[in-house]
N, C-alpha and C positions, 0 to 999 in steps of 0.2 A: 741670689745669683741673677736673679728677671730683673729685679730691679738695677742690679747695677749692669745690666748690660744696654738696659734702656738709658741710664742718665751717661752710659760712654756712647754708646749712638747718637743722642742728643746734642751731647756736649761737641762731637766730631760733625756733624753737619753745620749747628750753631758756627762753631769756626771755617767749617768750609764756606759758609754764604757771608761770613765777613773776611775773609779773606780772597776774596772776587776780585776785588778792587786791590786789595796790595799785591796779589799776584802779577795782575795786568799793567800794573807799574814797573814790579823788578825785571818781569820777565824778556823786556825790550830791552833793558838798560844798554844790555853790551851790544845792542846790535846797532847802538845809534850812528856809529862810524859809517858802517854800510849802510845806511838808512839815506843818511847825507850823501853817500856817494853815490849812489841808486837815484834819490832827487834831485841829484844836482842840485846841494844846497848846503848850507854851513851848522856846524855841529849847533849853536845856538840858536837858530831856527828849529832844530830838530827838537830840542830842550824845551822849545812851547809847544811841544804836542803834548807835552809833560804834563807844563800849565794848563793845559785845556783842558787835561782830563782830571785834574789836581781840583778846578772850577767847576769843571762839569756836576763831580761827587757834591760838591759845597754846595750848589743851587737845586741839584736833586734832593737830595737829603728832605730840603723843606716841605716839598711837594710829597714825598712818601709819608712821611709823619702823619699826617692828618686822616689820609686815605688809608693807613695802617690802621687808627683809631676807628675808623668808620667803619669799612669794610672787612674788619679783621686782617687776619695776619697772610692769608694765603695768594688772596688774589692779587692785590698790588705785588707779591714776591713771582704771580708766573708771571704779572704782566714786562714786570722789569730786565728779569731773563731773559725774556724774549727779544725786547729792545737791544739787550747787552749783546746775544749772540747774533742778531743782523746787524749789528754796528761794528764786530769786531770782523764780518766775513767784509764790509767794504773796507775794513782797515788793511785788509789781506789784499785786496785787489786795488789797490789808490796807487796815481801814480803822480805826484804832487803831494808839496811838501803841507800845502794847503789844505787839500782832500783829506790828509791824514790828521792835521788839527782839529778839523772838524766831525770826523765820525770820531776822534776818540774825544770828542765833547758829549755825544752822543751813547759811546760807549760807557761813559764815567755813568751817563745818565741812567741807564738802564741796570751799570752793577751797582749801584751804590744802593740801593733796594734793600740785598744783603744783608750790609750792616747796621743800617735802619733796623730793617726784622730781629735781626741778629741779636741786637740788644733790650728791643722791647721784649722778647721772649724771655731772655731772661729774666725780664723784670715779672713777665707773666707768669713762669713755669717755678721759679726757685725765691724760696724767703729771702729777707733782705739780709739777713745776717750771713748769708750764704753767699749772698752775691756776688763779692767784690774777690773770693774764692772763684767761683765760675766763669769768673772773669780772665782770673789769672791762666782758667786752664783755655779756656778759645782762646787766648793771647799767647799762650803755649802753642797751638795749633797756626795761628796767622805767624808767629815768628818762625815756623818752619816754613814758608814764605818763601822769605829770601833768604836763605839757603837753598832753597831748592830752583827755584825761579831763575835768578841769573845763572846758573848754573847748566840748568836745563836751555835758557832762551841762547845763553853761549854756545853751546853745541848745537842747536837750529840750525841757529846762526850762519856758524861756518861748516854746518854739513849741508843744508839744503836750503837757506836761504833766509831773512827775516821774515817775511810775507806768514809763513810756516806758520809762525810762534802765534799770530790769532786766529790761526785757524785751530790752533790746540787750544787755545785761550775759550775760542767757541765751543767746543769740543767737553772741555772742563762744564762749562755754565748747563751744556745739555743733561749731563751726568747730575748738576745737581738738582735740576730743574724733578728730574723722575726721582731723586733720593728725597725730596721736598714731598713731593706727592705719596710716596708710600711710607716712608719711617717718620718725619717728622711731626710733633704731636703742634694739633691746632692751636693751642693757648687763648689768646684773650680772643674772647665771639664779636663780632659786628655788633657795633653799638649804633643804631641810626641817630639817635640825638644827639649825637655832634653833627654839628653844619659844615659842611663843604663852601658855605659863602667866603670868599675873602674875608670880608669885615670877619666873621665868625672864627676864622683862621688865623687870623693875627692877632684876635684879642686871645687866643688859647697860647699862642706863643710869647703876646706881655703876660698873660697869669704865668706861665711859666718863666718865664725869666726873670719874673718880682722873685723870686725864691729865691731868701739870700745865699743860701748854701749852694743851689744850683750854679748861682753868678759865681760864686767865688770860684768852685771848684772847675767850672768850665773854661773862665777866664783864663786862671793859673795858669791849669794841665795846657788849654785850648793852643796857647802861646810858647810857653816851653815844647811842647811836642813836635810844633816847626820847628825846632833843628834839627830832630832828623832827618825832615825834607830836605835840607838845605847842604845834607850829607848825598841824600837820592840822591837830585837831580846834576850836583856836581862832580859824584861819585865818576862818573863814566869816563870823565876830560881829564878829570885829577889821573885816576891809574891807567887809563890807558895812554892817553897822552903826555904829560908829564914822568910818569912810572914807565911806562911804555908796556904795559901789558897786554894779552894779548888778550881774546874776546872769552877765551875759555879759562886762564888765570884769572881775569876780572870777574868772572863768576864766583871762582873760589875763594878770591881773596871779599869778595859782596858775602857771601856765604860765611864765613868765619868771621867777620863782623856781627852777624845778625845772630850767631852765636851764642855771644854774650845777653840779646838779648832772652835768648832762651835761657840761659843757666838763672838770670835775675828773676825770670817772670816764677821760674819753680822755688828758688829764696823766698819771693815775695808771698806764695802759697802757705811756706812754712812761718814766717814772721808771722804772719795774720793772726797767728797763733798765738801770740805774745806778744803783740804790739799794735795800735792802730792805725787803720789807713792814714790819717792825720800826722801820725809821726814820720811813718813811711814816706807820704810824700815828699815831706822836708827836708828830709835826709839826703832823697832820691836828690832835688834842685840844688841842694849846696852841693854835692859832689858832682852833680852835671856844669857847675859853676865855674869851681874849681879845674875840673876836666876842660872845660872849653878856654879858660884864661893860660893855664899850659899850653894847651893846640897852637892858640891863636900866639901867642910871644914865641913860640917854638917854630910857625911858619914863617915869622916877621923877619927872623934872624936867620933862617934856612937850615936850622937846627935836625930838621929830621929826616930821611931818607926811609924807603917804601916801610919797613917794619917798625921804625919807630912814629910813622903817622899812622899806621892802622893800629898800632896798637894803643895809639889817644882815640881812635875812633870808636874802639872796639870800646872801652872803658866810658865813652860817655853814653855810647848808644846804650851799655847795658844800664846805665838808670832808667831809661825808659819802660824798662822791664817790671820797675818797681814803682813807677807814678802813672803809666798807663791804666791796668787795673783799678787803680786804687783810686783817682781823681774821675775815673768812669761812673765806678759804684756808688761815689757821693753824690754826683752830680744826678745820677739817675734815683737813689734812695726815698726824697719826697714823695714819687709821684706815682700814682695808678691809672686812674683815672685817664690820663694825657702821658701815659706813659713814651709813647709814639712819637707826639708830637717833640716831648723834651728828648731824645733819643736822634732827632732829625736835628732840631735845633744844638744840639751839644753837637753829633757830627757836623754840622754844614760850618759852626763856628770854626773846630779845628782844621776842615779843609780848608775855609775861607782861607786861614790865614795859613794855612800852608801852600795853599796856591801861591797867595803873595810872595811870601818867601823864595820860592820857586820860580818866577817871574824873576824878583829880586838879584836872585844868583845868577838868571842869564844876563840881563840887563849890567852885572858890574861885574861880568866874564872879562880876565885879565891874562887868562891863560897861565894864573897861577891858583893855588887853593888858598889864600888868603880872605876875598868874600867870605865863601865859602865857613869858612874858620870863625870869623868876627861874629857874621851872622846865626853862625849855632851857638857861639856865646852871646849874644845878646837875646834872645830868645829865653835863654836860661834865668840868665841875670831877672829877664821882665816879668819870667813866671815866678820866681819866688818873691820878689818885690811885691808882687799882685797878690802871693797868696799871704804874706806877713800882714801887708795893707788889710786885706779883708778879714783877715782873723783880728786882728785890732777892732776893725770897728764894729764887728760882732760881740765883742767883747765888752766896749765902751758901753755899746749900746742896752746889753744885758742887764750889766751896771748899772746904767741910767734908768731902767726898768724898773729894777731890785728899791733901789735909793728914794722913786717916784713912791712904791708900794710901804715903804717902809715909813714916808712921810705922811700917807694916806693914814697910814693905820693910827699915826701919835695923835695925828686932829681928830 
């Protein structure tokens, strides 16, 4: 009974500190209207506070990894909190649309610590065969998220203002900051013989990205995963503008989206049981494929009104419930050693390029959801191409290995 009351502790803090950063994202979404109206400024400018913090996470990430490996697990996580909850109190107080791109660059910086830790611990605390299971369940936890986030930032919102929403945002990081310090177990110890040098730093990041498993799995997932960004960031204009909903409906309806990805992430728990990650992912891409070439010919034609376009949303989001997990645990599987650094490196990839993305969708803002549309299926399309490609030449190459050894032996 101790034991399992420590690994549901574990497992519920694990996903509170990576869920930092997705909370701090849904949690604005609906207020971007009054956000704009408050700046005096237009919904798409608002949209790159997104991207700032979308980049911020991507360029932090790098920087924890290493300092994770070094210093162990604790001190880079209170240093990052600390950055997070004074960057979200000047996000509370900014009065410019400017101000507020910039602390929440700063904000990204400090949460994305988090999921950094978040994931090395895993790697530290639980066998690898377990993994990609402990994955599923903190992705259980991050995907109650947004259900709760917009929903909650909705009601801020129009009861007492947006400003509100990071001062709870702060509020939250404080809480975990002391649930960090008292229940969560130390994991992997301060290793001084890793260098802090640049040069030292980036040669740990090419050994780790030589990994052909790591490349593959990071690439795929890294690229398929920005569509759901491409769902965020446009979510807000698409239902409430277009749909015309209102800031506390757009919660509910962001909410019952992210749904689905709950019901997949606990499918995904039980498959593992009978199938492997490998299969799983591929499944997860062809049906995210399929799902987004429907969306997209169904926006083209004007085919769908408010319940027949969430309910394509709802259906592609939840493959991410089943390729999340499971392109994490591969990617992370290889390593001990630099567990940190490849943990940084696999995040910073997927925000990189969910940042883009995200950029992306303000940049060919049309004041319809078509971008939007194209770009969650293209995403898709690119992560399973990347991961068929990559399993080929794993395959090729094996062969070529086997055929080399088989020759050796006849002479």
């Amino acid at each position: 009974m101790k034991r399992r009351k420590y690994y549901f502790f574990t497992i519920l803090i694990l996903g509170g500190l990576a869920t930092i950063s997705p909370f701090s994202i849904d949690m604005y979404l609906p207020g971007f209207t009054a956000i704009a109206k408050d700046l005096n400024t237009s919904i798409d400018k608002v949209q790159l506070s997104l991207t700032s913090y979308i980049l911020g996470i991507s360029i932090g990430q790098l920087f924890y990894g290493p300092l994770l490996d070094r210093f162990g697990r604790r001190k880079p996580l209170y240093v990052g909190l600390i950055i997070y909850i004074l960057a979200s109190i000047g996000c509370a107080f900014t009065y410019s649309v400017e101000s507020l791109i910039l602390m929440r660059l700063f904000q990204a910086i400090g949460g994305c610590v988090g999921m950094v830790a978040a994931q090395a611990l895993v790697r530290d605390l639980f066998p690898v065969n377990k993994s990609a299971q402990v994955f599923s369940l903190i992705i259980l936890v991050i995907a109650v998220s947004p259900m709760i986030a917009p929903t909650l930032g909705g009601y801020v919102t129009a009861s007492i203002g947006w400003h509100w929403v990071f001062i709870i945002l702060a509020v939250i990081a404080l809480i975990m900051v002391v649930a960090v310090y008292f229940f969560l177990p130390t994991g992997k110890k301060p290793d001084p013989s890793i260098s802090l040098r640049p040069k030292a730093v980036l040669a740990n990041y090419f050994e780790v990205s030589k990994q052909p498993q790591f490349l593959i799995y990071t690439l795929a997932g890294g690229i398929a995963m920005a569509g759901p960004f491409a769902y965020i960031v446009g979510s807000s204009d698409v239902y409430m503008n277009i749909y015309h909903l209102s800031e506390k409906q757009y919660g509910w309806a962001f909410a019952f989206v992210a749904f689905g990805m709950i019901g997949t992430t606990q499918l995904n728990h039980l498959l593992l049981k009978r199938y492997h990650s490998e299969q799983l992912i591929k499944v997860a891409l062809v049906h995210q494929s399929i799902v987004g070439l429907v969306l997209l010919i169904g926006t083209w034609y004007n085919w769908y009104g408010l319940y027949g376009f969430t309910a394509l949303i709802f259906l592609f989001v939840a493959g991410h419930g089943i390729m999340s997990p499971n392109t994490t645990a591969l990617s992370m599987a290889p390593f001990t050693k630099h567990a940190g650094s490849a943990s940084a490196l696999l995040g910073s990839f997927r925000l990189g390029v969910g940042a883009f993305v995200s950029a992306l969708v303000s940049i060919l803002h049309d004041g319809t959801s078509f971008p939007m549309a194209a770009i969650m299926l293209v995403c898709a399309l690119t992560g399973l191409v990347l991961l068929n490609s990559g399993m080929a030449v794993v395959k090729y190459r094996a062969r070529k290995a086997d055929a080399e050894k088989e020759v050796a032996g006849l002479i």
